[in-house]
Structure formats: structure tokens, C-alpha cells
MIRO-264958 format. One line per 3 residues: their letters; for each residue x, y negated, z negated of N, C-alpha, C. Coordinates in steps of 0.02 Angstrom, whole numbers, plus 32768, in hexadecimal, padded with zeros to 4 digits. Atoms other than C-alpha are relative to their C-alpha. Example, Ala and Ser with C-alpha at 12.3 -4.5 7.8 and 13.67 -1.06 7.14 Angstrom:
// MIRO-264958
as> 802D:803B:8000:8267:80E1:7E7A:802D:7FC4:8000 ~ 7FD6:803B:8003:82AC:8035:7E9B:7FD9:7FC9:7FDB
//
This chain:
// MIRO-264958
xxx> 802E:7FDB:802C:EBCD:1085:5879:7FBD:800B:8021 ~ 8046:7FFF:7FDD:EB26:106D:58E2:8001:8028:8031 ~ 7FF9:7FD3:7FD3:EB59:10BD:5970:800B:8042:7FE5
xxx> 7FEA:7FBC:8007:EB9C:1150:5912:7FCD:8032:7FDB ~ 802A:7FF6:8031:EAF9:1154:589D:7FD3:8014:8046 ~ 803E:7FE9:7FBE:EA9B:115B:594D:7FFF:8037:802D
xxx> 7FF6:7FC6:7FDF:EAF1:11E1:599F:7FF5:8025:7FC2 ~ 800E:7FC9:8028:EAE0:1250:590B:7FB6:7FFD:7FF7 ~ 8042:7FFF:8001:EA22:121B:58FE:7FD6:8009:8045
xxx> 8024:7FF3:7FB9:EA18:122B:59C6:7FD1:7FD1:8019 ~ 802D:803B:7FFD:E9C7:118C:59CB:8036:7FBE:800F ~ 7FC8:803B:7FE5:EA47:110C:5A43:7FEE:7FC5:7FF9
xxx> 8018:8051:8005:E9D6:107C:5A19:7FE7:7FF9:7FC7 ~ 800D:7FFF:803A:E9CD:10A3:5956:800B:7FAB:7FF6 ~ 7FE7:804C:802C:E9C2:1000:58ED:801F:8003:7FD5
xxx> 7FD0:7FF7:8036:EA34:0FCC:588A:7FE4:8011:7FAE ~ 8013:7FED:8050:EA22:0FFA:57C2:7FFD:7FC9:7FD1 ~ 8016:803D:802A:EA2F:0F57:578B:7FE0:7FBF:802D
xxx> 802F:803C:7FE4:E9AE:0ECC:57CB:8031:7FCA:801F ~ 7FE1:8041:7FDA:E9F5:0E3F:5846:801B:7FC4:7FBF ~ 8011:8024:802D:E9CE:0DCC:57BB:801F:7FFF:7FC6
xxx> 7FD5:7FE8:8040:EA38:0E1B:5730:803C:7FFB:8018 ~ 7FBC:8018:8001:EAF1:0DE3:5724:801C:803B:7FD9 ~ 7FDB:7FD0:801E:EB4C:0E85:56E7:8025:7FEC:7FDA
xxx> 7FC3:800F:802A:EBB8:0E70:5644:8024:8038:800C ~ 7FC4:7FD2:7FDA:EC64:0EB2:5661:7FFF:8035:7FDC ~ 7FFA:7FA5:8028:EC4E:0F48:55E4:7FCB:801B:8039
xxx> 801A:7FE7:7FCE:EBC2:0F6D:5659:8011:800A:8046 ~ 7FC9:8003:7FD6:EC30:0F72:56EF:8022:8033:7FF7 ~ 7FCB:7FD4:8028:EC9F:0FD0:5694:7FE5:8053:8001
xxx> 8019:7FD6:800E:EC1E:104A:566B:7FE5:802E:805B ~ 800E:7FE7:7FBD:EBDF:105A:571B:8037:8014:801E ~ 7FD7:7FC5:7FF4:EC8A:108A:575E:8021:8039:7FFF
xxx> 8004:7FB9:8015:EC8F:1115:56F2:7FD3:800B:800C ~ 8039:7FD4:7FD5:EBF5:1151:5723:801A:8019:8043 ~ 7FE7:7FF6:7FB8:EC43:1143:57D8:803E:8033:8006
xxx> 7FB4:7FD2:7FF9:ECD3:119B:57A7:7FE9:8043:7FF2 ~ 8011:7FC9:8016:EC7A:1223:5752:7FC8:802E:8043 ~ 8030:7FE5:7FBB:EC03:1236:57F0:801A:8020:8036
xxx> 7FD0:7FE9:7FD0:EC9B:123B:5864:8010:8051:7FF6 ~ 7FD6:7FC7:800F:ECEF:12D5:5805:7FCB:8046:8000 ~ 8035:7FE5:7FE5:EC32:131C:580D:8008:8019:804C
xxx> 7FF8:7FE9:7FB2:EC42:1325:58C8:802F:8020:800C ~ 7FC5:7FC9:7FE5:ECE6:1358:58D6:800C:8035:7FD1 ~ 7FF4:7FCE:8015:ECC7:13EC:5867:801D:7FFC:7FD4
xxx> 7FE5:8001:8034:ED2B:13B1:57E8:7FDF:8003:7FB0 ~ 802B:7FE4:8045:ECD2:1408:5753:800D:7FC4:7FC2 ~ 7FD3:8014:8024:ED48:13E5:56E2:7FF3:7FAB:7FE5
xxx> 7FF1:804D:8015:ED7E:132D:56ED:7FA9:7FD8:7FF2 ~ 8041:801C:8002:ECB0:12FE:570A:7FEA:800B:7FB0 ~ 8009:800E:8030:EC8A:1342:5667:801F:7FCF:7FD2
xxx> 7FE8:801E:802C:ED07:12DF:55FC:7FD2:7FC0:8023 ~ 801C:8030:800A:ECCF:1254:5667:7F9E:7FF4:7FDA ~ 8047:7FFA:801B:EC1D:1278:5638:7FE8:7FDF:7FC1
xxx> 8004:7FCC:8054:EC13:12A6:5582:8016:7FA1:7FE5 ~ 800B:8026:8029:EC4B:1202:5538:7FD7:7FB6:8042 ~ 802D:8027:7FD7:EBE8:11A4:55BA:7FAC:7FF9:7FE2
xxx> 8045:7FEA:803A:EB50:11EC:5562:7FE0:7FF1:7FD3 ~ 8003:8020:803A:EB80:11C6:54C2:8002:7FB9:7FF0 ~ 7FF0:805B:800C:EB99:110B:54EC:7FAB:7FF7:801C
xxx> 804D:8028:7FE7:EACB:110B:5549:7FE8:8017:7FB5 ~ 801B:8002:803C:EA97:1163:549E:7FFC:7FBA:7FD7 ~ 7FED:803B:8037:EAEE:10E8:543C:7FCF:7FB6:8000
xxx> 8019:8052:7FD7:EAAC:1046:54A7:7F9D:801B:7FEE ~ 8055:801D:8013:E9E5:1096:5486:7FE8:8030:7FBF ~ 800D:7FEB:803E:E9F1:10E5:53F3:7FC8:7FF6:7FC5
xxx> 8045:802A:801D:E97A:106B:5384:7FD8:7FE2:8027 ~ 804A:8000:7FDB:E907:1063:5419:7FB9:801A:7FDA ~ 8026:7FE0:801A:E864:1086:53C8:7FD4:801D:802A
xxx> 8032:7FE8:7FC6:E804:1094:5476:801B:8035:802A ~ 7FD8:7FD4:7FDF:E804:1113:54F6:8031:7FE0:803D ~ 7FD2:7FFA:7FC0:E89B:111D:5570:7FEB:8007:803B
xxx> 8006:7FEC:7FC4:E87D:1123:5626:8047:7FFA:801D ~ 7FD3:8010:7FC2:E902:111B:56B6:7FDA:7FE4:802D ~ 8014:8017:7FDD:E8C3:10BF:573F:8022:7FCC:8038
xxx> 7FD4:8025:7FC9:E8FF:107D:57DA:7FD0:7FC8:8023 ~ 801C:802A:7FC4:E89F:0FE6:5840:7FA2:7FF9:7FC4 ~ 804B:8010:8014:E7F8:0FA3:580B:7FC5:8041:800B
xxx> 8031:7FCC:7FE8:E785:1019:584A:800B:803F:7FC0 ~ 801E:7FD7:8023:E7C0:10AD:57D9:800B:7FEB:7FBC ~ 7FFC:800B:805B:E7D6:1049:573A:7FC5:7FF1:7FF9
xxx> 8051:8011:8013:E727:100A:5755:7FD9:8044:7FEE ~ 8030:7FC1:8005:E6E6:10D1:5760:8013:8024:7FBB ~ 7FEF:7FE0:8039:E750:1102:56BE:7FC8:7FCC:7FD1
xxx> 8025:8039:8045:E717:105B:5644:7F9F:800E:8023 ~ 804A:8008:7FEE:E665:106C:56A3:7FE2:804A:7FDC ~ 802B:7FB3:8013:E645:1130:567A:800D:7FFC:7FB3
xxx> 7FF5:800E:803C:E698:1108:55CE:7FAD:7FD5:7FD5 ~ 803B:803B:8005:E60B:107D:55B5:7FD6:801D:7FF5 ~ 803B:7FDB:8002:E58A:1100:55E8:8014:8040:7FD9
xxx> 8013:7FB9:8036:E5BD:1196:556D:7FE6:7FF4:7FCE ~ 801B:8004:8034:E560:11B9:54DC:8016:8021:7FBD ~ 8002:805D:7FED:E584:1162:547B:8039:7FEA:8012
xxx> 7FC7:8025:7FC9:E5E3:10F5:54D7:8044:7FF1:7FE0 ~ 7FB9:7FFE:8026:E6A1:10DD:54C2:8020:7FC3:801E ~ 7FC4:802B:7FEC:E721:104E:54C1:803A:802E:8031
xxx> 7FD0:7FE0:7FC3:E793:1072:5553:8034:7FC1:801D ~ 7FDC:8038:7FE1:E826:1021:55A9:8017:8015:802E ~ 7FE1:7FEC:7FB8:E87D:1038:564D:805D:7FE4:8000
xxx> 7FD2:8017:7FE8:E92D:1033:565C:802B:8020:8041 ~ 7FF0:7FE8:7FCD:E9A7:104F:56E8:8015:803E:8010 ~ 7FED:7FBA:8019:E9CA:1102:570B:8033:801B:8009
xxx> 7FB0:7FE7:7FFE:EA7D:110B:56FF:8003:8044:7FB5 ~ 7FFD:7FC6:801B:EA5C:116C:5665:7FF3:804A:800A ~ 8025:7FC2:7FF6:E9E0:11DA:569B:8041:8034:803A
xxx> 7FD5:8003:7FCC:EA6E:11E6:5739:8039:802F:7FE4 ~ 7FBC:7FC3:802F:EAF7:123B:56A8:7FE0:8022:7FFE ~ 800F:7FC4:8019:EA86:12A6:5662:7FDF:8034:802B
xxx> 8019:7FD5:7FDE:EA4F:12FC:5704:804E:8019:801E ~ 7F9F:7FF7:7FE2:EB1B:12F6:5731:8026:8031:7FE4 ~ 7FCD:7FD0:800B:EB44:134A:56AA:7FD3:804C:7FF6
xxx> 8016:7FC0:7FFB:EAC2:13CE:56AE:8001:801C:8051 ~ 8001:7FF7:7FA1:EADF:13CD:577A:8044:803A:7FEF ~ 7FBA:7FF2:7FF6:EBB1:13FA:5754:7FF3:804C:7FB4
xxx> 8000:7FBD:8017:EB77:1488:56C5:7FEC:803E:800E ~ 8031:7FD0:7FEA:EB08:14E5:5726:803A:801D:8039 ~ 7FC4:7FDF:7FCC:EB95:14E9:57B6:8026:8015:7FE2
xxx> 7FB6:7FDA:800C:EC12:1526:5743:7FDC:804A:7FE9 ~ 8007:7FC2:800B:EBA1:15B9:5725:7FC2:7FF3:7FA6 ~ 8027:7FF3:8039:EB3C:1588:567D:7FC8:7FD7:8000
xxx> 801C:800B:7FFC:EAA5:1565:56A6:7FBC:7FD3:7FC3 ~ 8009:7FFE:803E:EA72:1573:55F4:800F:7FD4:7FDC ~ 7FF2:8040:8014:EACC:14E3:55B2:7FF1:7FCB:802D
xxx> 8010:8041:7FD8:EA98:1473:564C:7FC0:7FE0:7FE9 ~ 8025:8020:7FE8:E9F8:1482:5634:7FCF:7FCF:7FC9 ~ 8026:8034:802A:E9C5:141D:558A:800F:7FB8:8023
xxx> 7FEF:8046:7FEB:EA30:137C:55F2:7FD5:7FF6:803D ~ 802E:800C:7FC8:E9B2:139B:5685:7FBE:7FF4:7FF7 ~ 804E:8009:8030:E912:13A6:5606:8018:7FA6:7FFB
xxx> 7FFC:8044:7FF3:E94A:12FA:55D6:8001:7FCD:8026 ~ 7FFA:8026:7FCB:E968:12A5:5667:7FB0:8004:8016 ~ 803B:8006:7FF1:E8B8:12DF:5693:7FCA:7FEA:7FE3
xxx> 801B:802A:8043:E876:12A7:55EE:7FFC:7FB1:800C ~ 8009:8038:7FF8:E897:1207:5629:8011:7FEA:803E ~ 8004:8008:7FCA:E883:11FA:56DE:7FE3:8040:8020
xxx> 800F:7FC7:7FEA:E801:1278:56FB:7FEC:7FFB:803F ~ 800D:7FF8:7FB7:E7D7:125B:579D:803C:8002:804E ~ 7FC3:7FE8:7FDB:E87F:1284:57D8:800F:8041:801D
xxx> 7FF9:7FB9:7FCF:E873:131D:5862:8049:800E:7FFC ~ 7FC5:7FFF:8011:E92F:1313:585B:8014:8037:7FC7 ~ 8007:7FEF:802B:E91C:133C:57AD:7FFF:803C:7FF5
xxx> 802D:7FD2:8001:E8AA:13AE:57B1:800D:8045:8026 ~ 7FD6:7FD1:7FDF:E8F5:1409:5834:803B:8022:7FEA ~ 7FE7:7FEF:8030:E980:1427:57D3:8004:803B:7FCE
xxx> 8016:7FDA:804E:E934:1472:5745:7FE4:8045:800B ~ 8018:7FCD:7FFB:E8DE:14ED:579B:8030:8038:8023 ~ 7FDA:7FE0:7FF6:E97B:1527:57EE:801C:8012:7FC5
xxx> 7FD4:7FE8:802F:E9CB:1539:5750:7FDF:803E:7FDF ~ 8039:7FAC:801C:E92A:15B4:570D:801F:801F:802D ~ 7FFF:7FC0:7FCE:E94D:1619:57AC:805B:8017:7FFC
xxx> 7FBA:7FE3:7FF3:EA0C:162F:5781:7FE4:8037:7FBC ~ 8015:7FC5:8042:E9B3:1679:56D2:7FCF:802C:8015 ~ 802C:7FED:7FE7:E945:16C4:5742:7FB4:7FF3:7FCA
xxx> 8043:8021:803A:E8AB:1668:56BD:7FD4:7FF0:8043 ~ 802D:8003:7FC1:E832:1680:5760:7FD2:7FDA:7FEB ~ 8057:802B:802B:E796:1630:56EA:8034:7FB4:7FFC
xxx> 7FE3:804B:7FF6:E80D:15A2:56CA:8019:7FC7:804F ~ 7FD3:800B:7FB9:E868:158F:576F:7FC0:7FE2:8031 ~ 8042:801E:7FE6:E7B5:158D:57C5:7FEB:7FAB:7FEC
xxx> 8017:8036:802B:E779:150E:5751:8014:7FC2:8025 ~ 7FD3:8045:7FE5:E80E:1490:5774:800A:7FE8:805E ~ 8001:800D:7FA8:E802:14A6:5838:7FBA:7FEA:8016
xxx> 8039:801D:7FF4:E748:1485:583C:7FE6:7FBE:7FD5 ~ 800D:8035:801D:E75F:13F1:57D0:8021:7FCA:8025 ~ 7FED:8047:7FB6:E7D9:139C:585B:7FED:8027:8040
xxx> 8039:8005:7FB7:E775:13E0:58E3:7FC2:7FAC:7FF3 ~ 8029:8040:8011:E6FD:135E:5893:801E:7FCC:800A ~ 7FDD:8048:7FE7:E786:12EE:5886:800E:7FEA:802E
xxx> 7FD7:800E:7FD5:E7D3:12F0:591A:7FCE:7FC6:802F ~ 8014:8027:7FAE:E735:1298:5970:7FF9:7FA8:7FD0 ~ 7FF2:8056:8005:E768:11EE:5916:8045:7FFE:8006
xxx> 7FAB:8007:7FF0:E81D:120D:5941:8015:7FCE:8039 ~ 7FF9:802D:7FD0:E810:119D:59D7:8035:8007:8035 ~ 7FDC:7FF4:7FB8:E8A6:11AC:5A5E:802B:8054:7FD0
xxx> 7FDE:7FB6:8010:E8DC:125B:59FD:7FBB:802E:7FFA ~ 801D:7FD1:7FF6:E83A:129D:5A06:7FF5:8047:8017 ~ 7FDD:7FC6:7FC5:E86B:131C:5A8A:802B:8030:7FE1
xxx> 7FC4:7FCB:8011:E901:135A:5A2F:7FE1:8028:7FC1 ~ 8021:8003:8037:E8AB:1351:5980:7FD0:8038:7FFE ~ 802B:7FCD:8017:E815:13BD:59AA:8008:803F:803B
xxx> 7FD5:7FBE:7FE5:E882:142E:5A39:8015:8027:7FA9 ~ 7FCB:7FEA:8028:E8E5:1455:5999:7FBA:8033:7FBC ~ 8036:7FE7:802F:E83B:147F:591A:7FD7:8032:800F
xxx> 8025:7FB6:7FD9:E7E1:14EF:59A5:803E:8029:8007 ~ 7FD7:7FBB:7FFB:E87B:1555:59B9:800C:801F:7FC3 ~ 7FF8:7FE3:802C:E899:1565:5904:7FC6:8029:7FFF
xxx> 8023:7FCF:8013:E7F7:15A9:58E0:7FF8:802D:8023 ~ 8004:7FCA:7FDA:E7F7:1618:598B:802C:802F:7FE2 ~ 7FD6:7FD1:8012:E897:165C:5927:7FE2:8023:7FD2
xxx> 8027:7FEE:802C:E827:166A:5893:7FCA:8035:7FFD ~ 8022:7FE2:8001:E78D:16B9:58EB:8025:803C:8016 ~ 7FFD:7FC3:7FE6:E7FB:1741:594B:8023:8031:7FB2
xxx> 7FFD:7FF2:802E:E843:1770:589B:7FCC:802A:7FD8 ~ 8031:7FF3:8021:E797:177A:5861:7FC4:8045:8025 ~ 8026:7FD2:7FD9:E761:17F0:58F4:7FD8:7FE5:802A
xxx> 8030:8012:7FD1:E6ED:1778:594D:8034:7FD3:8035 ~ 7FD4:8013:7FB0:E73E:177D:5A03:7FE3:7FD1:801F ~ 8016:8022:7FD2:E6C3:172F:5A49:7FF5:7FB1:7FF5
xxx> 8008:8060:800B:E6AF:1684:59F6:8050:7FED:7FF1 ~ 7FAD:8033:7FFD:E77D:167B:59F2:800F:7FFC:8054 ~ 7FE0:8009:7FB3:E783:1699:5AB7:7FD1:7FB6:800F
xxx> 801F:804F:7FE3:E6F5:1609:5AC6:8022:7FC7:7FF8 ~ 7FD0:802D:8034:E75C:159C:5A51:8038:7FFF:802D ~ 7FC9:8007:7FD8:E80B:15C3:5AB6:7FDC:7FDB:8050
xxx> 8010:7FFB:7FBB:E7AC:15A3:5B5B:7FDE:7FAB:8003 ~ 7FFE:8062:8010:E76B:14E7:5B16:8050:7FE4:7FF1 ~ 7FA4:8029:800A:E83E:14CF:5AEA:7FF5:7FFB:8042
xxx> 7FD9:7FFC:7FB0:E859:14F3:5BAC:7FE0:7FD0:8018 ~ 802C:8040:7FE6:E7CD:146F:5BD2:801A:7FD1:7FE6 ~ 7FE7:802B:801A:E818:13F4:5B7F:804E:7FE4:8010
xxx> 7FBD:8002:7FDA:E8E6:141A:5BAE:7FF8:804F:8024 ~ 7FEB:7FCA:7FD7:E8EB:14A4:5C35:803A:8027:8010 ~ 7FB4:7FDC:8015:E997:14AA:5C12:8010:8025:7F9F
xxx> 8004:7FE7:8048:E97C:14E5:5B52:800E:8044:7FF8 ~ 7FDF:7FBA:8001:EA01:1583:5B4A:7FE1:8013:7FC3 ~ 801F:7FF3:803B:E9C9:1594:5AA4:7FAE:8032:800E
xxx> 8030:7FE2:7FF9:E910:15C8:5ADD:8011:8021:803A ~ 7FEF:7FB9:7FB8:E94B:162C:5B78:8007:8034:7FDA ~ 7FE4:7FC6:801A:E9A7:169C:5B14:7FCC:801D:7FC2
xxx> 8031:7FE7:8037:E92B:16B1:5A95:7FC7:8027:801E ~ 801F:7FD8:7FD0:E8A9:16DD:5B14:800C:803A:801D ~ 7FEE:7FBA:7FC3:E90E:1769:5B77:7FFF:8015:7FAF
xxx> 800F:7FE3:802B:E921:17A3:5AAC:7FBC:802B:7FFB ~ 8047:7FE0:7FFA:E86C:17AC:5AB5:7FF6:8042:802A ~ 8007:7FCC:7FD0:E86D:17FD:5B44:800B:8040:7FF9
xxx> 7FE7:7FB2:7FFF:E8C7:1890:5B1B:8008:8010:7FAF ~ 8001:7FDF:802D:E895:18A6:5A6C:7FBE:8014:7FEB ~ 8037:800A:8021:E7E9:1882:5A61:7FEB:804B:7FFE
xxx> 8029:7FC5:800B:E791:192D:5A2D:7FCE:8002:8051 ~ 801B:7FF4:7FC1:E73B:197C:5AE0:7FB7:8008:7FE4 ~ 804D:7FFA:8021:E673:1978:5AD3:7FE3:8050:800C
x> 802B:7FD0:7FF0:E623:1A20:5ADC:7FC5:8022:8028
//
């Protein structure tokens, strides 16, 4: 399950989801290999079987925080449960908060990850609002969400969500790279949409600084190239 939670988060030295210190009860076990199973059928495209696994996966994290009265976080490792309960602390007025592990948050970006690939962007993206609802500083996330605006072509939205994990991406730590490669290209897709060539070729041209192999911004660039309006 860790390994498979790490390659899909792109992070080979993720921590685990439950603390050293915590002894897993076997329903929890249980629960985590469905997650694993439902992650697997994620990768291999398997639409299908991922949702069923999903869907009552869901309904069993509801269930478990249902009469929570505080807010929800996801949180992985000390560091970002301290920045959720800490900013919690400081809103006004301040809010009870808790941190748990983000296997939930982990479905509900899974199953808005496997709706958006089957084409409905539209139903993915209230399970990607959530997930970000409670793990907002998830570039991952965030990234996400703003692809899903740009399948509705929602350019004001789509923007939005790519310059919110551009932000994120610089506490992403060994995915930084991929994280905010992935937020400057969205919005370069965003600005050439919007007509401004010139701040999506700057934008593609920081991806190439970053991976020089990034087909993704090559091809977007020669786009540029041969569409941009000629100057007069």
C-alpha cells in the first residue's frame, strides 16, 4: 500500500499514513487494501472496477467522521498537520481542527482522478473540491481541478486552481518540480486560450528549465509558434 500510495503521489520516500507508533486494527488493514486495490485499477485504467472499489470506500470514511464536530484535515507527517491545526488556530475566529491520515482525502481525489478520465469532468469535480477542502495545500490536488475547468473550458476557474498549486507546489518538497512543471503549463494552456502569447511562451520556457525533456511544453510552444497572431 505505501509504495503504491507513493508512486501515485510521485513521492518514493512518502510516509506511511499511519504513525510508526499506531498498531493498525485489522478492519483498518482491511480498509487500506481496498484503497490499494482501488488505486491499482486507477493506474491500469480500469475505470470501471476503481469506481465500485471507490464508492463504498467513501461511504465507510463518511461513516467513521460523521459526528466529528471539528474541521477535517488530511495530513501526512508532522510538518503539514502542524500548518493545517496552526492556520486553523489563527482564523477568525478560530476553529477546532483535526488531522487525520489522508487515505481519505487519497479516495476522493481517485475517484474524481478516474471521472474526469472517463470523460466527465463535471461529476469529478465536486470529489476534487473536497479533497481540497481538506488538504488544501495539496498541488496534486489542485492541479487536478484546474485540469478538470479546462476540459469545461471554465478558463476563470481553471486559472484559479493552477495558480493555487503553483503556490502549492513550493511546499511539495521532492515533487516540487513535477507539481509546479504541471501548474505553469496549465495556466500557459490557459493564457494562450486567453490570447496572451507572451506570458504562456514565458511560462512554457520556465517548464523546459525545470525538465528539458517536457514534450508537453515543446509542443505547446511550436503551437505558439505558428498560431500566435503576426505583429504589424
Amino acid at each position: 500500500m505505501a509504495l503504491l500510495i507513493a508512486l501515485l503521489l510521485g513521492t518514493a520516500g512518502a510516509s506511511p499514513s499511519v504513525p510508526a507508533t499506531h498498531q493498525q486494527a485489522p478492519v483498518e488493514k482491511v480498509r487500506d487494501a481496498r484503497l490499494s486495490q482501488a488505486l491499482t485499477a486507477l493506474l491500469a485504467k480500469n475505470n470501471a472496477l476503481a469506481l465500485q472499489l471507490f464508492d463504498p470506500l467513501l461511504a465507510e470514511y463518511e461513516a467513521l467522521h460523521r459526528n466529528e464536530k471539528s474541521q477535517i484535515f488530511c495530513a501526512e507527517g508532522a510538518q503539514e498537520t502542524l500548518l493545517y491545526l496552526t492556520e486553523s488556530a489563527a482564523a477568525k475566529p478560530p476553529r477546532n481542527a483535526i488531522a487525520i491520515a489522508p487515505d481519505w482525502c487519497l479516495a476522493l481525489w481517485g475517484k474524481g482522478y478516474v471521472l474526469i478520465d472517463m470523460g466527465k469532468p463535471d461529476a469529478g469535480i465536486p470529489f476534487l473540491q473536497k479533497a481540497i477542502a481538506m488538504r488544501p495545500h495539496r498541488a496534486q490536488y489542485l492541479n487536478e481541478l484546474g485540469y478538470a475547468f479546462k476540459q469545461l473550458k471554465d478558463w476563470p476557474a481553471s486559472l484559479d486552481a493552477y495558480r493555487r498549486a503553483e503556490e502549492a507546489a513550493e511546499s511539495s518538497g521532492p515533487d516540487r518540480a513535477r507539481d509546479l512543471g504541471r501548474a505553469w503549463f496549465g495556466i500557459a494552456y490557459v493564457m494562450v486560450e486567453l490570447g496572451r502569447w507572451d506570458d504562456a511562451e514565458a511560462l512554457l520556457q520556465k517548464c523546459l528549465k525545470l525538465d528539458p525533456n517536457n514534450v508537453n511544453a515543446k509542443s505547446e510552444l511550436e503551437y505558439i509558434k505558428k498560431n500566435r497572431p503576426k505583429s504589424i
